[in-house]
N, C-alpha and C positions, 0 to 999 in steps of 0.2 A: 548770325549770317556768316560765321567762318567757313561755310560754303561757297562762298560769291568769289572770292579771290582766287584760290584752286583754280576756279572754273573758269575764270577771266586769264588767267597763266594758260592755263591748257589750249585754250580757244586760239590765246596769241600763237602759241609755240607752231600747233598744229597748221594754222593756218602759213604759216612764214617759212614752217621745214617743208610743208607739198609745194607753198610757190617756190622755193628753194630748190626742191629736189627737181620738179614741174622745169623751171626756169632752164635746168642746166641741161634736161632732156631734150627739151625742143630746143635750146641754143645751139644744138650739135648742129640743126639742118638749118638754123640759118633765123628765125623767129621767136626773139627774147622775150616780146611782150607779151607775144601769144599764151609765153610759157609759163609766163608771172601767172597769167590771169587763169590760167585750167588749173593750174596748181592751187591758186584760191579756193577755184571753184569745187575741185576734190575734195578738201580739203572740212572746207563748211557740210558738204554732201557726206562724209564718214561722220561730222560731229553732228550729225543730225538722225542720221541712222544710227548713230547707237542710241543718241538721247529717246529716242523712239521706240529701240529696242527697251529702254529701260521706264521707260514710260509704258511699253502694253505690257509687263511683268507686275506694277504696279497695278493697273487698269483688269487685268486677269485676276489676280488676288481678289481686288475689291467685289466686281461681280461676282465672286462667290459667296459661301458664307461666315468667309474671316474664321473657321476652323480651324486653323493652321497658320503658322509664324508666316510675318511678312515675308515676301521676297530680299535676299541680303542685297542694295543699293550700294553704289557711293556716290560721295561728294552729292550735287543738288538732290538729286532723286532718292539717294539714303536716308538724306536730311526727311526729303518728306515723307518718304514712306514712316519712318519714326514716329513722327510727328499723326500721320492718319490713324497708325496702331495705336499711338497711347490713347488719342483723339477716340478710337472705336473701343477702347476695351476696358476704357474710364463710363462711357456709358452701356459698356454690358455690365457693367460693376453696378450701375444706378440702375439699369432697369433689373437688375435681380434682386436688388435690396429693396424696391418698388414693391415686384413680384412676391418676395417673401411677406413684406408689410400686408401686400393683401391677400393672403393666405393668413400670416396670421389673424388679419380682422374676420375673415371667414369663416378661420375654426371659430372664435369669439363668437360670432354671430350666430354658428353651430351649435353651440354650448349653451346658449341661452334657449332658459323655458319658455321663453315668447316665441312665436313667427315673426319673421320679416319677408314680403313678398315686394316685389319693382314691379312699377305698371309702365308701359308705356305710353305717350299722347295716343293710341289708338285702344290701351287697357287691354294691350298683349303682355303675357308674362315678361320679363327680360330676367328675371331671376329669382329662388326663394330659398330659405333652409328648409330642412327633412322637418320642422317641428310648426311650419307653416304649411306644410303638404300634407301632414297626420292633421290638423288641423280642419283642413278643409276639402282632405278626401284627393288631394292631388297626388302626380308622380312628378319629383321634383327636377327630371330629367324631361322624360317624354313629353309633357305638358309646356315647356319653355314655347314660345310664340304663339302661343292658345292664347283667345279671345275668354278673360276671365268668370264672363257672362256666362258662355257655352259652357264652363265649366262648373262652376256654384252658381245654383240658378233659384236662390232663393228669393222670394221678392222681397223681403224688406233690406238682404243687403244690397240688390240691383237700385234701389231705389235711393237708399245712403248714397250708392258710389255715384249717382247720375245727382243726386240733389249738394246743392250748391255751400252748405252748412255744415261741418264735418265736426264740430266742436265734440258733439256726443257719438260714443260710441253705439253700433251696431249688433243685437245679439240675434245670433243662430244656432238652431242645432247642429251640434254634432253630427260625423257624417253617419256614425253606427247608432244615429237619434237618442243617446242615453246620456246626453252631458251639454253645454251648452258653451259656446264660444262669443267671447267678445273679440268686434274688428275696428281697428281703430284705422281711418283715412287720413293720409298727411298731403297732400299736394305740393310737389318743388320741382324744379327745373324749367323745362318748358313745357307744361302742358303733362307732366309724369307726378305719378302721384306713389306714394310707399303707404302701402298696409301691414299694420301691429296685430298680431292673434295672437288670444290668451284664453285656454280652458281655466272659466270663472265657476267651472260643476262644482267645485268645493265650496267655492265660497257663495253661491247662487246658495244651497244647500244648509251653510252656515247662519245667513243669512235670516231662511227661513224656520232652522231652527230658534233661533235669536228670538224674533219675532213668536212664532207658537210657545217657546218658554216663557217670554213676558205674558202673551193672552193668556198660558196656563196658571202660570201664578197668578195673575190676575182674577182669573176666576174663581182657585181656590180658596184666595183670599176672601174673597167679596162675598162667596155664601156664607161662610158663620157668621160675618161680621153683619149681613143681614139679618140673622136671626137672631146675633144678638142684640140689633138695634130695634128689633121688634119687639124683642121680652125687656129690655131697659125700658121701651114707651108703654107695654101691657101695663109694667108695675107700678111705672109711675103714674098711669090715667087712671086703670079700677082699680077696685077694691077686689084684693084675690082673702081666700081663703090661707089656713095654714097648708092643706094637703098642695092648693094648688102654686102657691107660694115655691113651696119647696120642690116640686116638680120644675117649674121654672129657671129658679137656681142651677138644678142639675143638669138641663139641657143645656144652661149658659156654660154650665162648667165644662162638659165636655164638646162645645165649640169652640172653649177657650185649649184645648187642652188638645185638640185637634189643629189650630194654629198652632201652638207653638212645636206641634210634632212637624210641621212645615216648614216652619222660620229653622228649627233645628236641623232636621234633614238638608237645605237648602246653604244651612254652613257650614255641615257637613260635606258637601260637595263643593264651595268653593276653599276651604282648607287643603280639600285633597288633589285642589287644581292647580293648587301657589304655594303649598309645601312643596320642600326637596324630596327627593327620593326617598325611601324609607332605610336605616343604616342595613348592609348587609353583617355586620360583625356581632349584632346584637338577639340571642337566641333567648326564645320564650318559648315553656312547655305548651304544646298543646291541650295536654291534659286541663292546667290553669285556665286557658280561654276558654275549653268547653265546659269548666263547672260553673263560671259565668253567666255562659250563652244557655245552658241549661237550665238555670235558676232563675232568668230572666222569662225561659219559654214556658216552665208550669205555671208562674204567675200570669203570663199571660191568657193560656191555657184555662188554667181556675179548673181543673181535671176533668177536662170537654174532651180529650183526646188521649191516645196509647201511644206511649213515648220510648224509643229503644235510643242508648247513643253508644258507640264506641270508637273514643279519640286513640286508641295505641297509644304506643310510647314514642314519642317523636317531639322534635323539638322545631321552633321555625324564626327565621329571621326575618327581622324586620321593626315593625310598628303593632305592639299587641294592638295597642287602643284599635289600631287600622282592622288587624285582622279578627277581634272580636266583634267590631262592626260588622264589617261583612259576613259572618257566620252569622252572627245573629241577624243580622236581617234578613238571610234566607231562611230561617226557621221561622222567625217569624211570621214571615211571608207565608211556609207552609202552614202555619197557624191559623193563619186569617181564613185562608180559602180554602179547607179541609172543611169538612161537617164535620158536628160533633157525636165524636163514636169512633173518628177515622182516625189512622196509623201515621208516624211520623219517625223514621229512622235516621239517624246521623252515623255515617258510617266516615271513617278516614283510615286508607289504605295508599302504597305505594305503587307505581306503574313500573315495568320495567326499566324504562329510562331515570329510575330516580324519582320520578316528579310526584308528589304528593296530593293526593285528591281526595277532596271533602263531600261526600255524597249527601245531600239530603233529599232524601226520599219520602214523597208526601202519597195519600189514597186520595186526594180528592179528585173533583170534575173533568180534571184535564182540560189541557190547553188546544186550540186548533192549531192546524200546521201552517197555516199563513199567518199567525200572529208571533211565534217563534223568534222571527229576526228582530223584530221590533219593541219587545221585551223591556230589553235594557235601556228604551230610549226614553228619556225625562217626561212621565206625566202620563207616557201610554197605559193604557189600560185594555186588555179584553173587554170586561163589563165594568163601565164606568159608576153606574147607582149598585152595582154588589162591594167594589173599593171604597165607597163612601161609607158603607155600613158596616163595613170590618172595620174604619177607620185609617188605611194605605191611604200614605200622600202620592204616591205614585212614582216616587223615588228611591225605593231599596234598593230594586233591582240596579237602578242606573251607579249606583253609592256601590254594590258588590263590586259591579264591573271595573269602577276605577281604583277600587282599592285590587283587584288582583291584577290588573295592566302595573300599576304600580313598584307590585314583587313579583312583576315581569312573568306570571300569568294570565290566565282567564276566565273565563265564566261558561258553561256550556251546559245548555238547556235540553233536556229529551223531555216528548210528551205526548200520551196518547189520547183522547178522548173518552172519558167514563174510564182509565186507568190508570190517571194520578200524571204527576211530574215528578221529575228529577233534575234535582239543579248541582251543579259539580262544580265548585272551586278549584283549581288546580293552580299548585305553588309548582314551582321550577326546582329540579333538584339541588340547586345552587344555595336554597334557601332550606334545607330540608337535612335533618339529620337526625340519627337513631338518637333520644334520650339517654345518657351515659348513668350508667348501675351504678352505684359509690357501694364497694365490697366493704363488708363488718370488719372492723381492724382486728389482728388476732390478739389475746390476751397476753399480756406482757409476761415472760417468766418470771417469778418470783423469786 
């Protein structure tokens, strides 16, 4: 308040020097008192008129939009003008830092794989992120005070968002009908309710594989194990012969031997799911894994089929065990479904970008072209009673694939009908290097 003083001095002075001055003007003609009093009266009337003057400079400032440095005051009027600026420019301080907090919650909000959509008590937009509007086929602009309804007009989420129970979530298609969205309803405020989207196509997907793996295995299972439970009760109720006896046995043997190609293949695929990476420093001849895969495929074979291989001279990092599986089980594979008579090549050659490709080329019946994608997926089959009796658990092809994602290639299938397939392994150049010659040492001089 070191204002009030000043200002109480000045008021005295001003007032006491106009009746003073006032006083001795009009004394001249004759009227002292008159003279006290107009000199008052001026006097209060100039300290009024500036206070006013200085009051709409302050008053001028404020109706605007505080842009620009207060007006310079003194004494009362300084004080306050001070006083209004810090007062105004303390709360542009807070509502910026307000401002930024929700912009940064926005990009947050933005950034996240969910949607977040605001409804209001009438289930007009009031706001959503871009990943709630891909979601549900909106524009996350144009569409702000749209009637939600007029916009997704599916019945069962119209139906969620008007029924009383929101515990479970709501699934809809997609707006390009190829994947499926879950909506979750929150109701808060007055009467305003927040909706959560989440594209669940992955795991809807996962899901169902999940399930068809269990029934698959399940059924795989369950056929030998009935026929073996049928030859365990033949032998123990009649009386078989020797010839039929031992025909018995052999059926049991190879339903038993037909399980365990399943149980094998099966941890085969979860080792290659919960192992690390395969090392990349660790190089193995090709040549080695093809005499292998070769030795394994005449036996299989029993000289049913024409065999051509050539592995080059190359060498490959990784996991042999990994990458002899998968070679070998596309030969195999070509083994099985070839006739016997037919041709069976293994070829390995490099691409121009380095990357290394294992060709195995088979003559038999060829594949259709809508079966193609789905190849590599656990259990699939073309013809499901022809893989029973080549003996396919229906998992090579799935065991190739993850062994070449692995060393960070692929699998790629061509195939024509009545003109065989081709199944290509491809390593990454990264993995891949010329075989190194060891030159003859020269003979030491004597």
């Amino acid at each position: 308040m070191f204002w009030l003083a000043p200002r109480v001095l000045l008021a005295v002075l001003v007032v006491v020097g106009g009746t003073l001055a006032c006083g001795q003007l009009v004394g001249l003609v004759g009227w002292p008192l008159w003279g006290a009093a107009s000199g008052a009266g001026v006097s209060v009337a100039l300290a009024c008129l500036l206070d006013s003057w200085r009051g709409a400079q302050l008053l001028r400032w404020l109706s605007g939009l505080q842009d620009t440095d207060a007006p310079h005051l003194r004494a009362f009027w300084g004080e306050l003008t001070t006083r209004v600026e810090r007062a105004i420019r303390r709360r542009e301080r807070e509502t910026e830092r307000e401002r930024e907090q929700l912009r940064q919650f926005l990009e947050g909000i933005e950034a996240s794989p969910n949607g977040v959509l605001m409804l209001d008590a009438g289930e007009q937009i009031e706001w959503c992120n871009q990943m709630a509007a891909e979601h549900l086929g909106l524009d996350a602009e144009r569409d702000l005070r749209q009637r939600i309804t007029n916009l997704v007009r599916s019945p069962a989420f119209v139906a969620h968002l008007h029924a009383r129970n929101h515990e479970q979530p709501v699934h809809i298609p997609a707006p390009d009908g190829r994947g499926l969205i879950a909506i979750v309803v929150r109701p808060y405020g007055d009467g305003q309710r927040l909706l959560l989207t989440q594209d669940v196509t992955a795991r809807e997907r996962a899901d169902k594989m999940r399930r068809d793996f269990v029934a698959n295995v399940s059924h795989e299972i369950r056929t030998p194990l009935t026929v073996l439970a049928g030859f365990v009760e033949t032998m123990s109720s009649l009386p078989l012969t020797e010839v039929e006896r031992q025909r018995v046995l052999g059926l049991m043997a190879q339903q038993t031997k037909r399980m365990q190609s399943l149980v094998g293949d099966l941890l085969a695929l979860a080792r290659l799911e919960d192992s690390p990476r395969p090392p990349a420093d660790q190089w193995h001849p090709l040549a080695r894994i093809g005499a292998s895969v070769e030795s394994e495929a005449r036996g299989l074979s029993a000289g049913r089929h024409q065999f051509s291989f050539d592995w080059g001279d190359w060498q490959l990092a990784g996991s042999e065990a990994e990458l002899q599986s998968g070679i070998g089980n596309l030969v195999n594979n070509a083994i099985r479904y070839t006739p016997e008579g037919g041709r069976i090549s293994v070829t390995a050659g490099t691409r121009t970008d380095g990357a290394l490709e294992v060709r195995v080329q088979d003559s038999g019946p060829g594949i259709a072209p809508e079966h193609l994608p789905r190849l590599a997926e656990r259990f699939y089959r073309v013809d499901g009673s022809r893989s029973r009796e080549t003996g396919g658990t229906g998992l090579g092809l799935s065991i190739v694939k993850h062994v070449a994602q692995r060393h960070g290639g692929e699998l790629r299938i061509t195939s024509e009908l009545g003109r065989g397939s081709c199944f290509t392994l491809v390593i990454p150049a990264s993995r891949v290097q010329a075989k190194t010659v060891q030159q003859p040492a020269e003979p030491v001089a004597s």
